[in-house]
Backbone and ligand atoms as CSV (ligand in chain L), in Angstrom:
chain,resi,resn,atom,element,x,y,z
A,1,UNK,N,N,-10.143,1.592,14.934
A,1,UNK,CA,C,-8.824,0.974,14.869
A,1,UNK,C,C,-8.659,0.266,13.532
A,2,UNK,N,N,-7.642,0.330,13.149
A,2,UNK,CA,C,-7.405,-0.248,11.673
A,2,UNK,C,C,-6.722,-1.896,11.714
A,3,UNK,N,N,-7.295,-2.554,10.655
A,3,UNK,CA,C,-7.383,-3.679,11.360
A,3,UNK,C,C,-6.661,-4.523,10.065
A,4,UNK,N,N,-5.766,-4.907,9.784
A,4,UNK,CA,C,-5.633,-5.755,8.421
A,4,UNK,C,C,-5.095,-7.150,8.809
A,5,UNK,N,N,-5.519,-7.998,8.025
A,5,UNK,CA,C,-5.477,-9.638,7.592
A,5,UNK,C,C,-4.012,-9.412,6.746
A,6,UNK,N,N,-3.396,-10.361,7.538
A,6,UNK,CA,C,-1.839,-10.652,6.901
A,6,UNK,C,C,-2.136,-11.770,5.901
A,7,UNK,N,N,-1.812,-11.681,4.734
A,7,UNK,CA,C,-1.735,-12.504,3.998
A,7,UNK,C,C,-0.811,-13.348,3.870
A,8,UNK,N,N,-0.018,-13.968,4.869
A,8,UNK,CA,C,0.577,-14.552,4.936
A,8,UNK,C,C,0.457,-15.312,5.814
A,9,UNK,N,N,-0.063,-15.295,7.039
A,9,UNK,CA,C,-0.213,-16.111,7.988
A,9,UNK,C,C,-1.889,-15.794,8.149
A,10,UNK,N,N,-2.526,-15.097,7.644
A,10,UNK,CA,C,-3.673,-15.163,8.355
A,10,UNK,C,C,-4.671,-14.229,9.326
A,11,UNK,N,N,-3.746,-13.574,9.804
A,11,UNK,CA,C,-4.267,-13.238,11.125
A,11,UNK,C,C,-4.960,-11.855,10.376
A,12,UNK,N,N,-5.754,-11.860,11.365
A,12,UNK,CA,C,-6.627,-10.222,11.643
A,12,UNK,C,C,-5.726,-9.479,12.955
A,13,UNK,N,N,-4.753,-8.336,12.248
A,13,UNK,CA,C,-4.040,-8.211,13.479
A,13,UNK,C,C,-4.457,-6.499,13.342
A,14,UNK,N,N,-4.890,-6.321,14.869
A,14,UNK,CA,C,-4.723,-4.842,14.641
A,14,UNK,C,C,-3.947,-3.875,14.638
A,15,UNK,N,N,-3.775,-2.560,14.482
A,15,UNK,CA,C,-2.377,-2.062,14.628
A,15,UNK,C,C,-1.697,-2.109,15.101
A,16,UNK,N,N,-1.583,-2.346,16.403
A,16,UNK,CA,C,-0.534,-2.308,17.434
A,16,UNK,C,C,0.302,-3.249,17.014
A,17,UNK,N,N,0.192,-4.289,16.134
A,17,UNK,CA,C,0.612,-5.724,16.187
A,17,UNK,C,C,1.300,-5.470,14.611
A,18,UNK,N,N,1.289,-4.137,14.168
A,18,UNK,CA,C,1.839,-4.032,12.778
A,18,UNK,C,C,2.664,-2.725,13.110
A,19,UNK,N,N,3.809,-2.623,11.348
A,19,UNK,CA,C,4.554,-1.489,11.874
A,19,UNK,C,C,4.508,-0.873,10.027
A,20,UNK,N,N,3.949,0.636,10.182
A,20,UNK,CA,C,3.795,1.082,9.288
A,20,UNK,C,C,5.086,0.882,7.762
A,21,UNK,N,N,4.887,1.287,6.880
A,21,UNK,CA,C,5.950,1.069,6.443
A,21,UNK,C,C,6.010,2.354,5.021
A,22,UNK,N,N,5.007,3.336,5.292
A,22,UNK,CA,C,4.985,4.459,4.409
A,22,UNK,C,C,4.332,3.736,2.702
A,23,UNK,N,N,4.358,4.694,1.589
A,23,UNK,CA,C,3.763,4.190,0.800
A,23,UNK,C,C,4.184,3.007,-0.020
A,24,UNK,N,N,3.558,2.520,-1.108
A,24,UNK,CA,C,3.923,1.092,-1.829
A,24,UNK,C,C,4.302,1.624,-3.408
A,25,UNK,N,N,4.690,0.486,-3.865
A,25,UNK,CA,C,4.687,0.944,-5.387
A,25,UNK,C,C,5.435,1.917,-6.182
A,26,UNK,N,N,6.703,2.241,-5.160
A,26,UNK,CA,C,7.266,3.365,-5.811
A,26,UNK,C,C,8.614,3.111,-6.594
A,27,UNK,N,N,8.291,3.714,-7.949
A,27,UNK,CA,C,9.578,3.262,-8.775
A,27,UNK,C,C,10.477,3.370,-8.520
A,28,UNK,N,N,11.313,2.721,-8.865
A,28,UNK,CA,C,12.667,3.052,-7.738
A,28,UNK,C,C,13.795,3.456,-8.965
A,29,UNK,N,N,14.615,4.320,-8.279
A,29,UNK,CA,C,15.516,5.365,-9.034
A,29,UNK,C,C,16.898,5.080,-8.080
A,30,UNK,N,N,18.070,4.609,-9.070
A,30,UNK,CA,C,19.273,5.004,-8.531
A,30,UNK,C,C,20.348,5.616,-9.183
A,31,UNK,N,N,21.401,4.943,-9.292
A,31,UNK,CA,C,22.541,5.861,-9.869
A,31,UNK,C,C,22.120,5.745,-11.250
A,32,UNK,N,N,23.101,6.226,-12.245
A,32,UNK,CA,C,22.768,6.705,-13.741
A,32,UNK,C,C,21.509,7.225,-14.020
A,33,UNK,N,N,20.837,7.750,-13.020
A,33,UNK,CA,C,19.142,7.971,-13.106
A,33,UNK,C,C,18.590,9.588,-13.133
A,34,UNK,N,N,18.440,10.202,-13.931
A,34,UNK,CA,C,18.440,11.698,-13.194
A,34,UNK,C,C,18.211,12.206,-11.765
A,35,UNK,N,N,19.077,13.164,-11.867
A,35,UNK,CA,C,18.545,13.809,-10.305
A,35,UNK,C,C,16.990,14.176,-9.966
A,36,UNK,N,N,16.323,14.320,-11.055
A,36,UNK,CA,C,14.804,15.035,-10.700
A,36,UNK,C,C,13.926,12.977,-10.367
A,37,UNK,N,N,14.479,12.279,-11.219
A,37,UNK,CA,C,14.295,11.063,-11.028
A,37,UNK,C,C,14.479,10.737,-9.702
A,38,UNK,N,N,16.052,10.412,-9.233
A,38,UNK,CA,C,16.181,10.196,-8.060
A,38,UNK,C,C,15.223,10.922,-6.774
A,39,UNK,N,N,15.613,12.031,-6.776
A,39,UNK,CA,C,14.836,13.083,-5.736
A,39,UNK,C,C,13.226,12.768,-5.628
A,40,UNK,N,N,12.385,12.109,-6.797
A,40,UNK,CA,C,10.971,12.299,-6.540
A,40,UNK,C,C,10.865,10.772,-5.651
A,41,UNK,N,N,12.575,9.757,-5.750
A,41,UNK,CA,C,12.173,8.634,-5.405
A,41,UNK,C,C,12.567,8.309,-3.612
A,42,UNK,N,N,13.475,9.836,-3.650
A,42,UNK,CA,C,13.694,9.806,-2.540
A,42,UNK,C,C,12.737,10.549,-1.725
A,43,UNK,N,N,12.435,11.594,-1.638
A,43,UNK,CA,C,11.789,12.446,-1.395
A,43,UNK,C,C,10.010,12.318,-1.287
A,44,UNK,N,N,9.361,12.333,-2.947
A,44,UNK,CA,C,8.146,12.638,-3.214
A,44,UNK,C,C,7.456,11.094,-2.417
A,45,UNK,N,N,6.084,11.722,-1.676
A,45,UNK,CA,C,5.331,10.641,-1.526
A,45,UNK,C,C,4.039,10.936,-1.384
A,46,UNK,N,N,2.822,10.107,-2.223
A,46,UNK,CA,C,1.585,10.785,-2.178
A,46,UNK,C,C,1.137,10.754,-0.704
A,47,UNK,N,N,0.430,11.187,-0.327
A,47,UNK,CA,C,-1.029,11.606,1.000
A,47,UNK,C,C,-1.989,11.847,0.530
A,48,UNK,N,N,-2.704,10.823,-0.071
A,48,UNK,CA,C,-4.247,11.238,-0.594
A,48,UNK,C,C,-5.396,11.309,0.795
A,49,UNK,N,N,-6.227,11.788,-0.334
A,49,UNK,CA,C,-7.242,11.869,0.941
A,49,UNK,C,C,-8.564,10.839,0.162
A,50,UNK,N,N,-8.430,9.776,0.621
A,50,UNK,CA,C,-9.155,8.470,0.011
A,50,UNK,C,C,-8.283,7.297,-0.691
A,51,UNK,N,N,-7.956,6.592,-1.569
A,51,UNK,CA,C,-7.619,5.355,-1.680
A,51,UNK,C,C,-5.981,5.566,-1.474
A,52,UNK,N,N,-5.142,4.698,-0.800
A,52,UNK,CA,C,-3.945,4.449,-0.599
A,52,UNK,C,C,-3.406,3.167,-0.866
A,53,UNK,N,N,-2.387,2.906,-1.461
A,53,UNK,CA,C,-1.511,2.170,-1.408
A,53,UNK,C,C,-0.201,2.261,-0.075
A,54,UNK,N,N,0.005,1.037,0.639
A,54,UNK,CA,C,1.005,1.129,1.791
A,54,UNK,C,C,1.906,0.061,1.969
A,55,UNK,N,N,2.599,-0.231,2.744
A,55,UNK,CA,C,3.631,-1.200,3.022
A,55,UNK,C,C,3.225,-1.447,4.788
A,56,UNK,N,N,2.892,-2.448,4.805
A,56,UNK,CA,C,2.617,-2.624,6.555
A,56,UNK,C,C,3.822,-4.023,6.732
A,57,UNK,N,N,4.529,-4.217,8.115
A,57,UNK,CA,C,4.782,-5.442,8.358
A,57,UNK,C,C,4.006,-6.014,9.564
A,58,UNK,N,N,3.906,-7.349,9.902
A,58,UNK,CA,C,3.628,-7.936,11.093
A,58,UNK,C,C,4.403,-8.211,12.012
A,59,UNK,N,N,4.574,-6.991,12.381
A,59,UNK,CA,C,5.922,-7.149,13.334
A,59,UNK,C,C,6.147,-7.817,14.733
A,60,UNK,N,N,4.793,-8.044,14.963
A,60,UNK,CA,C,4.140,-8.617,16.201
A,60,UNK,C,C,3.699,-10.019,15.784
A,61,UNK,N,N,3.812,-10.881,14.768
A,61,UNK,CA,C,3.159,-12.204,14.195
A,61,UNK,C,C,4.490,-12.619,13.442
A,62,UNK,N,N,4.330,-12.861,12.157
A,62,UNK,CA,C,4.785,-13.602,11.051
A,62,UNK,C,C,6.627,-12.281,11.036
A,63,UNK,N,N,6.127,-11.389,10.985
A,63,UNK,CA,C,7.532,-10.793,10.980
A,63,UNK,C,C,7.470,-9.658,9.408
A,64,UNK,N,N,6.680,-10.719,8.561
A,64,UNK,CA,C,6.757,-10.314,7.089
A,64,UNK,C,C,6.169,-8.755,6.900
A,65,UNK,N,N,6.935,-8.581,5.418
A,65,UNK,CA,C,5.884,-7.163,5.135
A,65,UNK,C,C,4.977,-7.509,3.795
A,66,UNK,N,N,4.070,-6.577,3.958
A,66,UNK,CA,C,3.037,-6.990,2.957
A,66,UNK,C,C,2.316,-5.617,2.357
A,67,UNK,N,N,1.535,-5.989,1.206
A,67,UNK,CA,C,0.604,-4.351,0.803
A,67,UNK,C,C,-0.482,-4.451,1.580
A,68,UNK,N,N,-0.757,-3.168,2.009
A,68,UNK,CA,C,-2.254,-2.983,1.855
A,68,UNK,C,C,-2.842,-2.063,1.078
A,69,UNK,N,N,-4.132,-2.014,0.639
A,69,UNK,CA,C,-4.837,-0.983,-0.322
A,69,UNK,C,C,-6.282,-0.856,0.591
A,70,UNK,N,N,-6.364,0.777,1.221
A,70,UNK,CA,C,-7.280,1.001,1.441
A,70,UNK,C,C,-7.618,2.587,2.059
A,71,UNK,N,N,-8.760,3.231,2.509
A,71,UNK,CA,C,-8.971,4.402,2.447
A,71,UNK,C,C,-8.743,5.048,3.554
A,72,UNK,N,N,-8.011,6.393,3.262
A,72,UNK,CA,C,-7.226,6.677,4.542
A,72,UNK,C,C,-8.531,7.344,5.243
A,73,UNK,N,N,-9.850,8.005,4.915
A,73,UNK,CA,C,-10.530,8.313,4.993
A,73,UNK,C,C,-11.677,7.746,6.226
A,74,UNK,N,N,-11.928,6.752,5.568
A,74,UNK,CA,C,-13.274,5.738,6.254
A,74,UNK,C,C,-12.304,4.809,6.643
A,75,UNK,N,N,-11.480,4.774,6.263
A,75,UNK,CA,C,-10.169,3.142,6.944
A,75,UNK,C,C,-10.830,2.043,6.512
A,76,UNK,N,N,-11.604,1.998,5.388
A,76,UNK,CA,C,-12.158,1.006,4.587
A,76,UNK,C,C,-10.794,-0.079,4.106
A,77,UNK,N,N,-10.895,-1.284,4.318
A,77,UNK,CA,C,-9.600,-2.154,3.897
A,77,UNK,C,C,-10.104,-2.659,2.508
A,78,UNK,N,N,-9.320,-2.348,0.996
A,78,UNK,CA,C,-9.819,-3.197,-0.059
A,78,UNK,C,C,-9.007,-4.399,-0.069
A,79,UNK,N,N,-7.937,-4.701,0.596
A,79,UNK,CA,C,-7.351,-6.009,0.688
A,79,UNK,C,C,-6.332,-5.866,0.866
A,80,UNK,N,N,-5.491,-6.899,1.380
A,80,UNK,CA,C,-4.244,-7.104,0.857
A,80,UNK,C,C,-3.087,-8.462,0.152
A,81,UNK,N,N,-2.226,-7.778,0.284
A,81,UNK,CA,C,-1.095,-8.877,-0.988
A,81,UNK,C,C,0.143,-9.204,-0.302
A,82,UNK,N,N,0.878,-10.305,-1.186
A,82,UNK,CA,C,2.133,-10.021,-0.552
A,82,UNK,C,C,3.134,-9.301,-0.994
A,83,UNK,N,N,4.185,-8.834,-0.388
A,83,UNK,CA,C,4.953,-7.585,-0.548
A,83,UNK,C,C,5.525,-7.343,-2.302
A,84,UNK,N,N,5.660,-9.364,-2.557
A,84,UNK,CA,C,6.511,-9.509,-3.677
A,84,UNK,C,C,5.578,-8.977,-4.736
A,85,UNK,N,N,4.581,-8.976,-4.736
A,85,UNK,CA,C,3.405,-7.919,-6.033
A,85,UNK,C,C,4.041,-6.955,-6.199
A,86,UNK,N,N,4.061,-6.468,-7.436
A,86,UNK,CA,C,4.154,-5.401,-7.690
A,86,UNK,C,C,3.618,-4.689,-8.247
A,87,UNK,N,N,2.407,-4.706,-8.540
A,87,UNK,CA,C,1.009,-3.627,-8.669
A,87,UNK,C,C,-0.283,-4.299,-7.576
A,88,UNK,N,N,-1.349,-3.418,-7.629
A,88,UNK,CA,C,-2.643,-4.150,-6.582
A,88,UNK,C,C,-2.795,-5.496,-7.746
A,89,UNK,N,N,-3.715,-6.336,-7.357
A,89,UNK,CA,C,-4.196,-7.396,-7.744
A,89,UNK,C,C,-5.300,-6.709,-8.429
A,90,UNK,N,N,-5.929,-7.448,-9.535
A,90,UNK,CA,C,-6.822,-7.288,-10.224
A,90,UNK,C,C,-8.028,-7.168,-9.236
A,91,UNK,N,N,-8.514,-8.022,-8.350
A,91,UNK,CA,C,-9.986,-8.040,-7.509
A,91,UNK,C,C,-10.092,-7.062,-6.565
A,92,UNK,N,N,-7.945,-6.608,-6.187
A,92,UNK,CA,C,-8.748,-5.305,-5.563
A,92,UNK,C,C,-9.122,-4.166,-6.368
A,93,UNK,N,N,-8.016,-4.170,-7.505
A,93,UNK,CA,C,-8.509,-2.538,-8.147
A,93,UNK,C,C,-10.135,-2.756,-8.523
A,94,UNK,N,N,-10.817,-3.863,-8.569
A,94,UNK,CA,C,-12.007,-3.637,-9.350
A,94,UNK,C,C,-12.916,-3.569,-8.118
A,95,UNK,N,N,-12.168,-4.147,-7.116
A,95,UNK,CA,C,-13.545,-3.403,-5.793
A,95,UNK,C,C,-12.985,-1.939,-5.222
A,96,UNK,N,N,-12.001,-1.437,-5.981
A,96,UNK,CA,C,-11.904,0.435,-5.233
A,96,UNK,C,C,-12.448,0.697,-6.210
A,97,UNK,N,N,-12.640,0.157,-7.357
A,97,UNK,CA,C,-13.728,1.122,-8.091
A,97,UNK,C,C,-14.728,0.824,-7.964
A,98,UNK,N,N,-15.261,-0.340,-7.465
A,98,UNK,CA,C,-16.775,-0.090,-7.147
A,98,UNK,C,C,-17.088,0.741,-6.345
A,99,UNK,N,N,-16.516,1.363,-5.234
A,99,UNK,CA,C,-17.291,2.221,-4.175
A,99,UNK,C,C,-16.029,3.410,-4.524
A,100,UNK,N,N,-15.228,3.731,-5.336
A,100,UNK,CA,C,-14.816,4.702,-6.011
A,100,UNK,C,C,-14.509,5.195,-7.331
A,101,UNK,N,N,-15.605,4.847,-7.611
A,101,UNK,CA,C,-15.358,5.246,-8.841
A,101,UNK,C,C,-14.560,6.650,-9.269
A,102,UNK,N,N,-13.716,6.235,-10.713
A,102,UNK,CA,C,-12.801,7.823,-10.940
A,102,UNK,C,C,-11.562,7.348,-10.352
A,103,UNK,N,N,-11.175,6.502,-9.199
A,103,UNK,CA,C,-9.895,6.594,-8.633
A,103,UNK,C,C,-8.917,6.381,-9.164
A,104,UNK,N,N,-7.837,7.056,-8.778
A,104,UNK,CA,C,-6.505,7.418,-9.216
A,104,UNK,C,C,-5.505,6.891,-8.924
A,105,UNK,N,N,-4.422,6.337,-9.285
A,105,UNK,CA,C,-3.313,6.391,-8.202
A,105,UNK,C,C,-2.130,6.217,-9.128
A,106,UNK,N,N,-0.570,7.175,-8.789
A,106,UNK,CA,C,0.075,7.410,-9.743
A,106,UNK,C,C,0.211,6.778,-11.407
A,107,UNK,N,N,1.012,5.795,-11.777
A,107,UNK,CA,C,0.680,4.937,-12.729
A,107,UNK,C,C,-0.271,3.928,-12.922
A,108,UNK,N,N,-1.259,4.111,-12.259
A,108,UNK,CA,C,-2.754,3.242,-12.130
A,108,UNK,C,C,-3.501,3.688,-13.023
A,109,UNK,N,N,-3.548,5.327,-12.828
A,109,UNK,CA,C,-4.726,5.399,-13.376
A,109,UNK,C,C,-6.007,5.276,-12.718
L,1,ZN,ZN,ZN,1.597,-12.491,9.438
């Protein structure tokens, strides 16, 4: 069961007690913006198979939404943030590269 710490209130809540919210971090494209622009912002969304970026809320606690960063794989949690970030935090990208080294993620790198 996947289990994440709201950074906002605290809790270790497990899923049931959260509500997905698809991926994080995505540039956002609107009018005056190209169509191939718009479309990848509407449309495109990664599914890796190992480190993810996501949007979870506590829909069952605090209410809030927040990031998480972790592996869709092993369901390894590298942490999370609050929603208002807008890239991972420095301590997590440097612990997905410790146990992944090479990892990727669109404008990450
Ligand atoms: Zn909460």
């Amino acid at each position: 069961m996947l289990i994440l710490q709201c950074p906002y209130c605290g809790v270790q809540a497990d899923e049931t007690e959260l509500s997905a919210g698809g991926e994080t971090h995505i540039e956002r494209h609107g009018p005056g913006s190209s169509d191939e622009a718009f479309e990848e912002y509407l449309f495109a969304r990664e599914n890796p198979f190992g480190v993810h970026f996501e949007r979870w809320r506590h829909s069952y606690g605090c209410g809030k939404w927040f990031h998480a960063a972790r592996n869709t794989v092993t369901l390894e949690v590298y942490g999370t943030y609050p929603a208002q970030t807008t890239e991972p935090p420095a301590d997590i990208r440097k612990r997905i590269s410790g146990v992944a080294p090479g990892w990727t993620w669109r404008f990450l790198g």
